[in-house]
N, C-alpha and C positions, 0 to 999 in steps of 0.2 A: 504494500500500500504506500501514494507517495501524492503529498498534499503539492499541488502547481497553482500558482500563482500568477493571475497576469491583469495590468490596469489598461483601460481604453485611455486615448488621450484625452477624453472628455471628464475621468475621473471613477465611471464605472468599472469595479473591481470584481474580474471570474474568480472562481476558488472553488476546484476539484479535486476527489480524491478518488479514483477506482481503488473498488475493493472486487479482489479476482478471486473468483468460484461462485458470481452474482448473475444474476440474469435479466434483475432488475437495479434501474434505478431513481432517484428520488432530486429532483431538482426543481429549485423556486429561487424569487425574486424578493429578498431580504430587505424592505426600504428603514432607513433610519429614523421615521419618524412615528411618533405614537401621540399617546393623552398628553404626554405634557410638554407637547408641542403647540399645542391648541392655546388660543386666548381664551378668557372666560367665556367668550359671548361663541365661542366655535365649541365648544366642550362638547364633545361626542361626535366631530367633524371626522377625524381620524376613522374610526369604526364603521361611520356612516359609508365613509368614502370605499372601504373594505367591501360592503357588501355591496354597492353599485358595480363595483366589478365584475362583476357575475352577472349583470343586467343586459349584458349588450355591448360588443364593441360599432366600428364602423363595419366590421368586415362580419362579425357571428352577431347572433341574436343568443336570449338567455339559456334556450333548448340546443340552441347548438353550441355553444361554450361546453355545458353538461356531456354532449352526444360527442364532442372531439375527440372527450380525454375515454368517456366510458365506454365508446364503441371499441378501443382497443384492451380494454377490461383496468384502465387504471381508476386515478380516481384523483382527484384537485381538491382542497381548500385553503383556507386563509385563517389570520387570526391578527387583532391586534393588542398588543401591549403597550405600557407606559412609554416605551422609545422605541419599539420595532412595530412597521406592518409588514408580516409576510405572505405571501402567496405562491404558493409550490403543489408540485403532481409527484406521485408515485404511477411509473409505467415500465414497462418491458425497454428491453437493452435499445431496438427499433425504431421505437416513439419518443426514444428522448428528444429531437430534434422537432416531434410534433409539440409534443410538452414547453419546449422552449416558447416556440411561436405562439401556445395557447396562451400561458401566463406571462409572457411578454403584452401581446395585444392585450386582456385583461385592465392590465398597468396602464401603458401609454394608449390605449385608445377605446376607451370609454366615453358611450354617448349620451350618459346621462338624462338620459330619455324623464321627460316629466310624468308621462305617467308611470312609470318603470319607478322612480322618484318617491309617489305616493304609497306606490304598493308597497312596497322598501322599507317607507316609512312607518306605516303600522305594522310590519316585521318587529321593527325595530324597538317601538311601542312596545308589542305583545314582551318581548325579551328581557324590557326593561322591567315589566309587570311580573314577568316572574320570577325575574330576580328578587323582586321586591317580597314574593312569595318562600322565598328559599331563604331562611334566616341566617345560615351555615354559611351563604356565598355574602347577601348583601354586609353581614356585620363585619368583612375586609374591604366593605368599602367603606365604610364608617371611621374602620381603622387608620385605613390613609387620609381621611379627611383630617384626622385626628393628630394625626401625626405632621404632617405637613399642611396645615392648615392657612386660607386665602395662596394654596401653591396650583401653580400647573402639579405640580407631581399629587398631590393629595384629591385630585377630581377623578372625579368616575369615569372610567374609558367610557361607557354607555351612553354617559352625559343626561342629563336631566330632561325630561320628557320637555320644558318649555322651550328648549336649543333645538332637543329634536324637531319637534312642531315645525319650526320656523325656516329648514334649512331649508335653500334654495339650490338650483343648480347651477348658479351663479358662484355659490359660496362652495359647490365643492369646488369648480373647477379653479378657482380662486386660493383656494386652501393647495391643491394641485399644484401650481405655476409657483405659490410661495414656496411650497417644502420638499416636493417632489422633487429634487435637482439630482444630475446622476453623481454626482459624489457622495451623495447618501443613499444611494444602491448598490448590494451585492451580490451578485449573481453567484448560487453555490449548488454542486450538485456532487453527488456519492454514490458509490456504486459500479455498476456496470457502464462509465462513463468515458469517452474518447477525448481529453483538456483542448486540442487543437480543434478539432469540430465543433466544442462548444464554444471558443474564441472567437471560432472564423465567424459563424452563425451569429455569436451575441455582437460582432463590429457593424455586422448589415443593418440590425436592428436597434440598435441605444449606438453608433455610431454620429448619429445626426442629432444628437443634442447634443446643446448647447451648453457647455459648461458653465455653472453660477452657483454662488453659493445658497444653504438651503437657512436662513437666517438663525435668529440666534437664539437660545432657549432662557429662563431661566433657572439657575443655579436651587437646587434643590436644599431647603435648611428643615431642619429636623426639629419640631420646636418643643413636640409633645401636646397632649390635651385629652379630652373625654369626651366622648360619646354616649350617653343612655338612653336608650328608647324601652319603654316602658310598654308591653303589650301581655296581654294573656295568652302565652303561647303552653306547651306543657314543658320548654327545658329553657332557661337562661345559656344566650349562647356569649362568652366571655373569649376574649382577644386584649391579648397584653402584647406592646410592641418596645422595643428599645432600639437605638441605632447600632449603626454594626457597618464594616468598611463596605466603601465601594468595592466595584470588579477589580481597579486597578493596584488595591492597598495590599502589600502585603501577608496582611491579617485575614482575609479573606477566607483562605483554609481553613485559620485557627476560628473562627468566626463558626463556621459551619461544620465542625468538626467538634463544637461545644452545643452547639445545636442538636445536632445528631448522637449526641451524647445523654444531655436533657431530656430529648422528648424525640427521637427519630426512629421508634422502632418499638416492639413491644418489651425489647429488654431496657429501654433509656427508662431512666428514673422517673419520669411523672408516669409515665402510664406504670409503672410496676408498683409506686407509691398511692397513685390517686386510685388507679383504676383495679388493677391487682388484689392491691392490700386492703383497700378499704371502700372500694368498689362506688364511689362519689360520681364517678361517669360510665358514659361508654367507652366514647370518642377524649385524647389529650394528645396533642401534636406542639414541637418545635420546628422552627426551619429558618433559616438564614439565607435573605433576599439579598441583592444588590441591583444596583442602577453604575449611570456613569460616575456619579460622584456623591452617591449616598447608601445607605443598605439600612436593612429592617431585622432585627430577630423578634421572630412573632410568635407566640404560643396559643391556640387555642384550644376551651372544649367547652363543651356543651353538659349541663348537669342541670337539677329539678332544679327550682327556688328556693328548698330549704337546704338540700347541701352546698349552692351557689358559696356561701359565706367560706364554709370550711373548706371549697376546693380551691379558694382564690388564696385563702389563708396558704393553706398548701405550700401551693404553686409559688409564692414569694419565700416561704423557707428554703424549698428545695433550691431553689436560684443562689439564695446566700449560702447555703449549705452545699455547695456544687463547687464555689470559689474556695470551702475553706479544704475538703476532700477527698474531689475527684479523681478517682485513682486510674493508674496507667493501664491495669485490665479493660476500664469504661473505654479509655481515650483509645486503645487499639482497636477493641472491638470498631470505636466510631469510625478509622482510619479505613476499616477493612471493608464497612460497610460502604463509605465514598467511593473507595477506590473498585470497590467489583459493579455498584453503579455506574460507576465511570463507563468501565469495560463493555460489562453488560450493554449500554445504552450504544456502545459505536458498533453493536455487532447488525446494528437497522440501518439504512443506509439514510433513512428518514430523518434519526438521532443526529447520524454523521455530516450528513450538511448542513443541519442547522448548527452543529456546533461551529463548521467550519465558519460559517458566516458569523456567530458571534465572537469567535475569536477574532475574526481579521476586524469587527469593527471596535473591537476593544485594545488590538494592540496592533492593529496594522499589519501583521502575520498571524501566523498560525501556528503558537509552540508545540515541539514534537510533545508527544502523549507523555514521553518520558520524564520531560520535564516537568508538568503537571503531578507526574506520579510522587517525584523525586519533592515538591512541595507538600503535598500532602502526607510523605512520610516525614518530612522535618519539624512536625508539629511535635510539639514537646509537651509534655502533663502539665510541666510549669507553666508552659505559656497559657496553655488552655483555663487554668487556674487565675491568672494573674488579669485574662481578657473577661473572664465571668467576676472578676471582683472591681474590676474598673468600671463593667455596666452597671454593676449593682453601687456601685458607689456615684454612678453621672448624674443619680436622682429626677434625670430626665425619662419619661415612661409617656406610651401613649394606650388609651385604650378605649374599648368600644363595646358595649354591652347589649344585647337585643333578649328580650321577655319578659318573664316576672320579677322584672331586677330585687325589686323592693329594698331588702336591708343589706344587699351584696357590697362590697366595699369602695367604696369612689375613688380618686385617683388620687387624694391628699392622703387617705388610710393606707394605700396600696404602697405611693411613698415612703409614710412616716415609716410602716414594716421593712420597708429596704432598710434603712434607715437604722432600725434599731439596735 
């Protein structure tokens, strides 16, 4: 396997990797821009913009976009995030060059059809509604509100049904020309893949634009706050967040390798403590996020209203009690469980170029796997120690709470307990 590299002069960057004994492969069009890209008054542009893709370009309509990729039995979607929209196909060794031209057109030529527009928009409606129904999804967006609050970074990818409402096709193709620029495109594909043929193909195609820059973001700050939403549901769903490095820091491993220690598994401490031993939930999860110049360590679960108190109580011991210790059996196991993820995930070709694409927009190459590995083994107990008693000492905390909150503990109680 051998990762190739190559930039258009317009600033569009290929990035493939064949993986030999495949038959299939997996390639899409990685754009750099996401939620918190958006102004307030665009919030949910991004997503919107995602799903008109699939409406129709100049050359397909929305059934034949579908019939390009499915008549050869593959299969296309998209997604968007706080800083990526992607849109990629899984197809036979064959179709990778039709796959290209599908989700290329997609990208660059979408005709934003107005009624196409409407239909889209109550899509988009219905999704945000049920989001609003799924207490387990929406109380991580309460979270980021909470956490990055009055931020692009802290707004709802979905955006708020009154922006939806509103959007014109003015405003996509508007949001388009602003952010779309091809130096925030990267073309990545894994697998059963020819790098020369996908080069030759992608110059014909993103060759003719124009290179410009895709404007400027704001800088993500981490400020902390609370969320309660008070409902009658039957479980109080609880999300505690602290900050934690970006992609580029360091600490990154050590970050999520404390994470994964914590709460990553059914042998990490909170589920073995909360759920295990004294059986207070179902569901108790850690996990350690990042962005380009921020990160999140987020714990949540879901428990009645009357244990609510004692599993948040919990949950703040076991955090101070992780930093005094955490011992080097937890911290391996945590290492081994990373790193066979790792593995595991580049054995899809699906995993593999999406990673390729977030590596190159995170460091401008693509570090061998080795190296990644050779980080993730240099995590030391100490450090992992030393990174969980820093959090717990920043006294910075965000959280978000959805159901019978009633006398669960607010975010001055949930401090002062750091604190103690």
């Amino acid at each position: 396997m051998s990762v190739q590299i190559d930039s258009l002069p317009n600033g569009v960057r290929v990035v493939t990797e064949r993986m030999e004994g495949l038959q299939s492969a997996a390639i899409g069009l990685w754009v750099n821009v996401g939620g918190r890209h958006e102004r307030v008054e665009q919030n949910g542009i991004a997503h919107f913009l995602e799903h008109m893709a699939f409406k129709g370009t100049a050359r397909r309509n929305a059934l034949e976009i579908a019939e390009a990729i499915e008549d050869v039995g593959g299969h296309i979607n998209a997604y968007t995030s706080r800083e990526t929209t992607a849109y990629y196909a899984r197809v036979l060794e064959a179709d990778v060059p039709l796959a290209l031209d599908v989700v290329s057109d997609i990208v660059l030529n979408p005709v934003f059809d107005p009624h196409e527009i409407e239909v889209e928009r109550h899509v988009i409606l219905q999704e945000i509604g049920q989001a609003l129904d799924t207490p387990d999804d929406i109380v991580f967006d309460w979270l980021q509100e909470a956490a990055y609050p009055g931020q692009p970074m802290g707004r709802s990818i979905l955006g708020p049904e009154d922006c939806v409402s509103r959007f014109t096709r003015d405003d996509l193709a508007a949001f388009v020309a602003e952010r779309y620029a091809p130096g925030q495109m990267i073309l990545a594909a894994a697998g059963a893949v020819d790098h020369d043929a996908i080069v030759r193909q992608a110059e014909g195609i993103f060759g003719h634009l124009a290179p410009r820059g895709g404007g400027l973001i704001e800088p993500a700050r981490f400020a902390g706050g609370e969320i309660r939403r008070d409902k009658p549901l039957e479980q109080v769903h609880f999300t505690l967040a602290f900050e934690s490095p970006d992609y580029r820091d360091p600490e990154i491993y050590t970050a999520q390798i404390y994470a994964t220690a914590l709460g990553g598994g059914m042998s990490s401490r909170l589920f073995q403590e909360a759920r295990e031993r004294r059986g207070l939930c179902y569901s108790i999860f850690a996990q350690a996020g990042a962005y380009s110049d921020s990160g999140m360590m987020t714990i949540y679960a879901g428990t009645s209203g009357e244990d609510a108190r004692g599993l948040v109580e919990l949950t703040i011991d076991e955090l101070k009690r992780a930093a005094l210790d955490l011992s080097e059996p937890e911290v391996a196991r945590a290492r081994a469980q990373m790193k066979a993820g790792l593995l595991m995930g580049l054995e899809s070709p699906s995993s593999r170029a999406e990673r390729l694409a977030r590596l190159l927009a995170i460091w401008d190459r693509v570090p061998p796997l080795e190296e990644t590995i050779a980080l993730i083994d240099g995590v030391t107990t100490a450090g992992v120690r030393d990174h969980a008693a820093a959090m717990v000492r920043s006294g910075r905390a965000a959280v978000a709470l959805y159901g019978p909150v009633g006398t669960t503990p607010d975010l001055s109680e949930i401090t002062g307990r750091l604190a103690a």
